[in-house]
C-alpha positions as a LaTeX table, in Angstrom:
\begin{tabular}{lrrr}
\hline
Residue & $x$ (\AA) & $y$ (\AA) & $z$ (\AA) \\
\hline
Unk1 & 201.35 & 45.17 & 44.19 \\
Unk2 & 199.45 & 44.93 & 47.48 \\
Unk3 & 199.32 & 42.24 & 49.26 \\
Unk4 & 196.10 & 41.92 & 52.05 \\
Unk5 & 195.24 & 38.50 & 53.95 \\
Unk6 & 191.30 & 38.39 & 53.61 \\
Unk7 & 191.32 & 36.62 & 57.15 \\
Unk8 & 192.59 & 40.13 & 58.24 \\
Unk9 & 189.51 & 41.91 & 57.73 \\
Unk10 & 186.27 & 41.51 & 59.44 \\
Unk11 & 184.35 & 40.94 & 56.40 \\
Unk12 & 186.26 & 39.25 & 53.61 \\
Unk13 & 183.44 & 38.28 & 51.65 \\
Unk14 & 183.46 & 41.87 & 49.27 \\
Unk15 & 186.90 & 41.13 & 48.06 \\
Unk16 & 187.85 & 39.35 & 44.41 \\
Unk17 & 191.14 & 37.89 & 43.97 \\
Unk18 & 193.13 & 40.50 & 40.85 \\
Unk19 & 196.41 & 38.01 & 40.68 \\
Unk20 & 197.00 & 34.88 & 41.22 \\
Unk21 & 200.89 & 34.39 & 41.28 \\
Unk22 & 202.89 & 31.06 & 41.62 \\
Unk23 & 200.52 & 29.41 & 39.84 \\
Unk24 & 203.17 & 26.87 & 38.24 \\
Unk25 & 203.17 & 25.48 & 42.07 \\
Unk26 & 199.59 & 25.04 & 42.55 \\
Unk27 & 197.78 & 22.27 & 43.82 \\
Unk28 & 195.33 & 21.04 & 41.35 \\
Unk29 & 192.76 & 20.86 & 44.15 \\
Unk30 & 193.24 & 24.84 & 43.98 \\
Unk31 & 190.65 & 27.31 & 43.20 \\
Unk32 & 191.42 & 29.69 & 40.90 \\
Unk33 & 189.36 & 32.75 & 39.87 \\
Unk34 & 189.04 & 32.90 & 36.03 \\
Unk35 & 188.60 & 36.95 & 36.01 \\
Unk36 & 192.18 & 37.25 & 38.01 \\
Unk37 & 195.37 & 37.43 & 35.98 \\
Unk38 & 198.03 & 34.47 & 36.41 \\
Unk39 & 201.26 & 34.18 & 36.73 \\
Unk40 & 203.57 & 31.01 & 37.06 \\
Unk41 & 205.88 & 33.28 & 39.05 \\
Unk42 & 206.44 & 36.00 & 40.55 \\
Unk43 & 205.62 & 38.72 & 38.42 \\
Unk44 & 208.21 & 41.42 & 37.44 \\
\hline
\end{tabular}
C-alpha cells in the first residue's frame, strides 16, 4: 500500500480515495467514498 497526502500535490482534485482504513474510529461527520474499500483496521 501507498500512502500519498493529496495536500502534497499541486492538483489534488484527479485523485479518488482506493481504501479507507480505520474506519471503526471514524467520526460520523466523516466522508467516506462508497467506491473505496473499508477496513475497521489496519489491513493485513
Amino acid at each position: 500500500m501507498h500512502v500519498i497526502k493529496a495536500g502534497s500535490l499541486n492538483d489534488p482534485s484527479w485523485l479518488q480515495p482506493a481504501v479507507h482504513i480505520w474506519t471503526d474510529s471514524a467520526q460520523p461527520w466523516t466522508e467516506m467514498f462508497n467506491v473505496a474499500t473499508k477496513f475497521a483496521r489496519s489491513p493485513g
